[in-house]
C-alpha positions as CSV (number, residue, x, y, z in Angstrom):
1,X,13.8,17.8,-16.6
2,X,13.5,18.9,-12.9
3,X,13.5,16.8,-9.9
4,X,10.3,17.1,-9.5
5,X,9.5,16.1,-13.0
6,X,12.1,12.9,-11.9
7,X,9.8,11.9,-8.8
8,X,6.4,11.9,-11.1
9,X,7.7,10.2,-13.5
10,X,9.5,7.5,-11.3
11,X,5.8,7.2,-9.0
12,X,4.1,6.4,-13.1
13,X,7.0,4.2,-13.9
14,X,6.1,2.2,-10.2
15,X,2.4,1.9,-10.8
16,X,3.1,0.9,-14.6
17,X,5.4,-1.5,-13.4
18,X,3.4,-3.2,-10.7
19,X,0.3,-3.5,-13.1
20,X,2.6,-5.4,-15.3
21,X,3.3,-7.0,-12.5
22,X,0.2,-8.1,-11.3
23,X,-1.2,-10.1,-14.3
24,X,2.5,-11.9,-14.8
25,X,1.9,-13.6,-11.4
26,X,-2.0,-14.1,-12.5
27,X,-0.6,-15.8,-15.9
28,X,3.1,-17.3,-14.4
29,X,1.0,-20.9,-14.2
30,X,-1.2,-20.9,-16.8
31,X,-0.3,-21.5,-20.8
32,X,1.3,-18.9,-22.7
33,X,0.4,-17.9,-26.5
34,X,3.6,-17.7,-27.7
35,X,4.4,-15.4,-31.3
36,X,7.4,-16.6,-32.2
37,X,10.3,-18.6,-30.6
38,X,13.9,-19.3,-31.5
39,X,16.6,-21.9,-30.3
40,X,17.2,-19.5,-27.7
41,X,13.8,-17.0,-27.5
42,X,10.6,-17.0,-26.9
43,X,8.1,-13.9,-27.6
44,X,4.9,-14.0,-26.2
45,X,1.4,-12.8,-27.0
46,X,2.0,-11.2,-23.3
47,X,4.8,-9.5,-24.0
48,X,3.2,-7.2,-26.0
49,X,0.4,-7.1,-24.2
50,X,2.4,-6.2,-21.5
51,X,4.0,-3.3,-23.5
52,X,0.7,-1.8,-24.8
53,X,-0.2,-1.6,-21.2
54,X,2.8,0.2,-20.2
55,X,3.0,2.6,-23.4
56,X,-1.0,3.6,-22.2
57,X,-0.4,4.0,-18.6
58,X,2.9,6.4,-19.3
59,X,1.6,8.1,-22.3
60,X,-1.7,9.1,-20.0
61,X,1.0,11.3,-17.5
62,X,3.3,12.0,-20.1
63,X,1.5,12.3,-23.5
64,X,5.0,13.8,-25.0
65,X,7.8,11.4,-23.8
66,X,8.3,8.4,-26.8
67,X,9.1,5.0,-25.7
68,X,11.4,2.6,-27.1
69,X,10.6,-1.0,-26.1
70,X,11.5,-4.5,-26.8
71,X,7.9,-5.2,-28.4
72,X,8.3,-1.5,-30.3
73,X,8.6,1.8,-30.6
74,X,5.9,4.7,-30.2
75,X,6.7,7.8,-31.2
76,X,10.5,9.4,-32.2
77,X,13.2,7.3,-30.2
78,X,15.7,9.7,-30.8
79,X,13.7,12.2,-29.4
80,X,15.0,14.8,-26.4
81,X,12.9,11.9,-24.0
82,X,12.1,8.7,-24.2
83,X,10.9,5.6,-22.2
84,X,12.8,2.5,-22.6
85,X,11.0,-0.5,-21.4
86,X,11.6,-4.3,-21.4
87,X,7.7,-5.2,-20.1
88,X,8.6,-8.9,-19.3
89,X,12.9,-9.4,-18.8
90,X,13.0,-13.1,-18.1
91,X,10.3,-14.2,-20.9
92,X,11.9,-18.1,-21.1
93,X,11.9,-18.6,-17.4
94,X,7.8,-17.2,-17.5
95,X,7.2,-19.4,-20.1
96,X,8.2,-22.4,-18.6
97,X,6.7,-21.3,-15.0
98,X,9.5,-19.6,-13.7
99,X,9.5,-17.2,-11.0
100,X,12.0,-15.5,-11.7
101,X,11.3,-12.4,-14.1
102,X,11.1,-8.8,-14.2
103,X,9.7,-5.6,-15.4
104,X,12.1,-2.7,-16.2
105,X,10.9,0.8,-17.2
106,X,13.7,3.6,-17.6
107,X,13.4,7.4,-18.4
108,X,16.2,8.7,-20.5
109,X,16.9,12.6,-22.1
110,X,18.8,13.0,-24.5
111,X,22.6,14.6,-23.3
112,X,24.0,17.5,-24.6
113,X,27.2,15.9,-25.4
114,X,28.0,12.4,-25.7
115,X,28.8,10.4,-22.3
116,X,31.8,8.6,-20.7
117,X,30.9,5.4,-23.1
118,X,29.9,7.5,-26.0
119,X,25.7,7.6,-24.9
120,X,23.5,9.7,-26.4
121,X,21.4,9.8,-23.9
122,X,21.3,9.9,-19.5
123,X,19.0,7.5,-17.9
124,X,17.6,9.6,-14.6
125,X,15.2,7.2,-13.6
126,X,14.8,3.6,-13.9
127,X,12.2,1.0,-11.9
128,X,12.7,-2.9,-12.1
129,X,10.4,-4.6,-10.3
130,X,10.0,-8.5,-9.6
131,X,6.1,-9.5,-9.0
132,X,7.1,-12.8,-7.6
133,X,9.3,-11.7,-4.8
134,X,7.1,-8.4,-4.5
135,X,11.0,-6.4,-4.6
136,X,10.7,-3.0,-6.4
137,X,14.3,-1.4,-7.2
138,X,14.1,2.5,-7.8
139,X,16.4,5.1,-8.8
140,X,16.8,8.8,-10.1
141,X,20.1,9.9,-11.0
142,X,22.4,11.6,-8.2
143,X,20.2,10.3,-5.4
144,X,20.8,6.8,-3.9
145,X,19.2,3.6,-5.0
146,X,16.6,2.0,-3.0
147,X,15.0,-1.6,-2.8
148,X,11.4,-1.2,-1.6
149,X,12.3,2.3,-0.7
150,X,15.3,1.2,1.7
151,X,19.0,2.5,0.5
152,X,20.9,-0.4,-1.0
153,X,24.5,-0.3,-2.0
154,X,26.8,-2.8,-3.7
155,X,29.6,-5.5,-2.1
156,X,32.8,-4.5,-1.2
157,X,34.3,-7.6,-2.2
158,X,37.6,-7.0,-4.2
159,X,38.8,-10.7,-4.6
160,X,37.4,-12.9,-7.3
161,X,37.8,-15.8,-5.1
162,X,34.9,-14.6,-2.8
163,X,32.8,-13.0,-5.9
164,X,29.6,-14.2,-6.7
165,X,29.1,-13.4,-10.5
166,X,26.2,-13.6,-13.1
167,X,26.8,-14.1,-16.7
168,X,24.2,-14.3,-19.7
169,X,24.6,-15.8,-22.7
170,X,23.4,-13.4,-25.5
171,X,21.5,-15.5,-28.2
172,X,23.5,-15.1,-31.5
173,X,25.7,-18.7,-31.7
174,X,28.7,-16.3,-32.4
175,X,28.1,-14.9,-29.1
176,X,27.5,-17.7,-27.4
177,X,31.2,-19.6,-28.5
178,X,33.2,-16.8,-27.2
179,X,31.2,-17.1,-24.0
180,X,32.0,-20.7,-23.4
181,X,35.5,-20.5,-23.3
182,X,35.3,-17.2,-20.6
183,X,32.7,-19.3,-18.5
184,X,35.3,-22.2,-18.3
185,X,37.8,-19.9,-16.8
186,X,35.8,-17.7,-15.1
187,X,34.2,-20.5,-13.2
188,X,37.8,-21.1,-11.7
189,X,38.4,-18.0,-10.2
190,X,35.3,-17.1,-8.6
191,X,33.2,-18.5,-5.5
192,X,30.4,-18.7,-7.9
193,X,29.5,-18.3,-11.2
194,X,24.8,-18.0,-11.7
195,X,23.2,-17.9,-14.5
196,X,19.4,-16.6,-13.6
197,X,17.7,-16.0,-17.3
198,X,16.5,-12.0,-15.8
199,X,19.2,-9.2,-17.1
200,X,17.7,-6.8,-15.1
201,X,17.1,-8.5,-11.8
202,X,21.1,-9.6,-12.0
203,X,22.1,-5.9,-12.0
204,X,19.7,-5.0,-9.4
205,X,21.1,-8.0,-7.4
206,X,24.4,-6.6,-7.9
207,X,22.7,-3.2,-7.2
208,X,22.1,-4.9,-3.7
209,X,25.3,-6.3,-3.0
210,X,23.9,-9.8,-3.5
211,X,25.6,-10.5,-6.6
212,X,29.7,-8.8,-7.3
213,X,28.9,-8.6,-10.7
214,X,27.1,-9.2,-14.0
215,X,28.8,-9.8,-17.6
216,X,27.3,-10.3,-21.1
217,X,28.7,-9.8,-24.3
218,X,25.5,-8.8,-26.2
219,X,22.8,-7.2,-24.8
220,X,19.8,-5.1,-25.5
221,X,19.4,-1.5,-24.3
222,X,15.7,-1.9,-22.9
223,X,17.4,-5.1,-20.9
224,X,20.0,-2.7,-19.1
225,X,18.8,0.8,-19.3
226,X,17.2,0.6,-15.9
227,X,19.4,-1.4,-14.0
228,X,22.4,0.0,-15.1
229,X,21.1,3.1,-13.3
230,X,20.3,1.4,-10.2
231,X,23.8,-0.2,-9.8
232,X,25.2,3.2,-10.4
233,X,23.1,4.9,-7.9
234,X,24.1,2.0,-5.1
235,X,27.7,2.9,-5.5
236,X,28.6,0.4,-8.2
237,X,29.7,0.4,-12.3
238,X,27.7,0.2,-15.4
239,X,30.5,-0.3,-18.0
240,X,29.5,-1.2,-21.3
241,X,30.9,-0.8,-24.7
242,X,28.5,-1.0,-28.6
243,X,28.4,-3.8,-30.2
244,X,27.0,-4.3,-34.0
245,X,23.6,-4.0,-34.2
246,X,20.9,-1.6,-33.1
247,X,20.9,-0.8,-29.2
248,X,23.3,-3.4,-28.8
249,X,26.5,-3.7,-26.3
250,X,28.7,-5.6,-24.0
251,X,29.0,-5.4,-20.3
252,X,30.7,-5.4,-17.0
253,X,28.2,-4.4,-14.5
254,X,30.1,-4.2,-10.9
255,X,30.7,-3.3,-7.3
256,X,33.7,-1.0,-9.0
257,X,36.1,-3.1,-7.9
258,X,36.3,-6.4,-9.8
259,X,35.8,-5.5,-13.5
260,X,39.6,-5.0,-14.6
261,X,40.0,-8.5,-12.6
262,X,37.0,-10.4,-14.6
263,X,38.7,-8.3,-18.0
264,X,42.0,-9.9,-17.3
265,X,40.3,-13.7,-17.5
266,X,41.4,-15.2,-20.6
């Protein structure tokens, strides 16, 4: 896939993403029809609504290119392309009025040989875009990121004491009790520790230097596939290692210069 090929997809990606956009500020205020719910989940009707919508805009410029999605799959996911799009990241804090969600669409191909973390695939363009703060993050691989097409790059902080870091809390309760004890001493070592309820907006904040980093120890790929892009395009590190289960992985995202230091907290 040419450059060219990169900037058309990206510019479908945008408009996608900002139609999306558009009817989750229409809807952040109003009640939700939610399909099914968990201690610590919530799907809603709009979710997949907000997929179809996405799958039919890309699939109009791109009639070839699969997508794998958090609300489903259309077409061969392991084919040489393929969308991966997380239509609402954030779902809990839109349910409950929130404004602080996103929309994340990324283009992958399929490598000829398996990456630096073992990937199968290269993500060359990824779009995250938050409809409530009107801040659209871009990216194509080897170029820089931008933030409502400005050039962003990440901190240069290099001591936890003066780190701002994000963590999620995955929502298996195995996950969730090795976290606690991590948090406890994380939260002594940094300036701050946030916990926002957006994957993707906390990698495009560290993406624009206002957060050092981002750490979760399960996490989906249609929740990072875009971001982790952007943060690599603004300079930063998108570490991340499989975990059991399907698309599934742990993660350091970074300025580069604090992950060995947040590995070493015990």
């Amino acid at each position: 896939m040419n450059l060219s090929e990169q900037k058309r997809a990206l510019a479908c990606a945008i408009k996608a993403a900002r139609a999306v956009g558009k009817s989750m500020r229409q809807n952040l205020n109003l009640a939700k029809r939610i399909n099914s719910k968990t201690q610590h989940d919530i799907k809603l009707e709009l979710d997949v609504n907000s997929q179809k919508l996405i799958t039919k805009m890309l699939a109009s410029a791109f009639p070839d290119i699969a997508l794998l999605g958090e609300e489903g799959i259309t077409g061969d996911p392991e084919s040489a392309r393929r969308w991966v799009v997380d239509p609402i990241d954030g779902t809990v804090n839109f349910t409950y009025g929130i404004p602080h969600a996103c929309v994340s669409i990324a283009l992958q191909i399929r490598s000829s040989s398996p990456g630096a973390y073992g990937d199968d695939y290269e993500t060359v363009v990824g779009v995250v875009y938050d409809p409530f703060c009107d801040e659209m993050w871009t990216a194509i691989a080897g170029q820089p990121a931008r933030l409502n097409g400005k050039i962003i790059h990440v901190s240069n902080r290099s001591l936890l004491r003066e780190a701002i870091v994000s963590i999620g809390f995955a929502k298996s309760r195995g996950s969730l009790e090795a976290t606690l004890p991590y948090f406890n001493q994380l939260v002594r070592r940094v300036r701050k520790v946030r916990m926002m309820g957006a994957a993707a907006l906390a990698m495009t904040y560290v993406a624009s230097g206002r957060f050092d980093a981002y750490i979760e120890r399960g996490i989906r790929l249609w929740d990072v596939a875009a971001g982790g892009l952007i943060v690599e395009c603004a300079g930063g590190e998108f570490w991340r290692a499989p975990i059991k289960g399907k698309y599934a992985y742990r993660m350091i995202t970074s300025n580069g210069l604090l992950r060995k230091k947040l590995e070493a907290i015990h």
